[in-house]
Residue, then its C-alpha position, 0 to 999 in steps of 0.5 A: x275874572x275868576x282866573x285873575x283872582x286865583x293867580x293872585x291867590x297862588x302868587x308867592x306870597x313868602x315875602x309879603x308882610x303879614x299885613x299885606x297878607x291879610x289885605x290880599x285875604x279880604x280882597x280875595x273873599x270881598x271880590x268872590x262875594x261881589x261876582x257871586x252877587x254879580x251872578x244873580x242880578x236879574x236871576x229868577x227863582x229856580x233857574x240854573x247854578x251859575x259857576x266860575x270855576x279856577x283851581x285857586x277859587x270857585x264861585x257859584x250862585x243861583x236864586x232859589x226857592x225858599x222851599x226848595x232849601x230847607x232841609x237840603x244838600x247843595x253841592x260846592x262849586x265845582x261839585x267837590x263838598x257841599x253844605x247841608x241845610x237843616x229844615x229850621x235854616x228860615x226858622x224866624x224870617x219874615x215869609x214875606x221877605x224869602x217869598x221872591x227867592x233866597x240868593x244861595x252864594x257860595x265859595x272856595x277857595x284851594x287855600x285858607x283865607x281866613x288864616x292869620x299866618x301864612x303857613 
């Protein structure tokens, strides 16, 4: 699935609209989105990074526990970059809602998807 979706990121896309760019844009993060939701049904706090790696996109996600997050460093799929957590990240939550584990999804793509060009 994950290497469907990066041939469509890579796809020559010089004669698409720029309409039709952007709808290959949010197509391609709402489908990263879904298979890293997908990852984590019936996951259990703690378990095992769950990943799928393509050179046009990585997708990985885990339930963990709240407090295992908080002043953290978690590596990018694929272990390339990573995204630190300061201590303050569940700062005003209801503890009872972060009891059960926080969904930790995370993607990249090799190109800019948010970009409004296509350059």
């Amino acid at each position: 699935l994950v290497s469907a979706l990066g041939s469509v990121l890579v796809a020559n896309v010089s004669r698409a609209t720029a309409v039709q760019y952007d709808a290959t844009n949010a197509a391609a993060i709402a489908a990263a989105g879904a298979l890293a939701r997908a990852f984590v049904v019936g996951a259990l706090s703690g378990e095992q990074i769950r990943e799928a790696l393509d050179p046009a996109i990585s997708v990985s996600a885990a339930r963990a526990f709240a407090a295992s997050l908080a002043n953290s460093t978690r590596a990018a799929p694929g272990g390339v970059g990573s995204v630190v957590l300061p201590l303050s990240v569940f700062d005003g939550q209801d503890g009872a809602a972060i009891d059960g584990g926080v969904d930790v999804l995370m993607y990249k793509f090799a190109r800019n998807v948010h970009s409004d060009d296509q350059a």
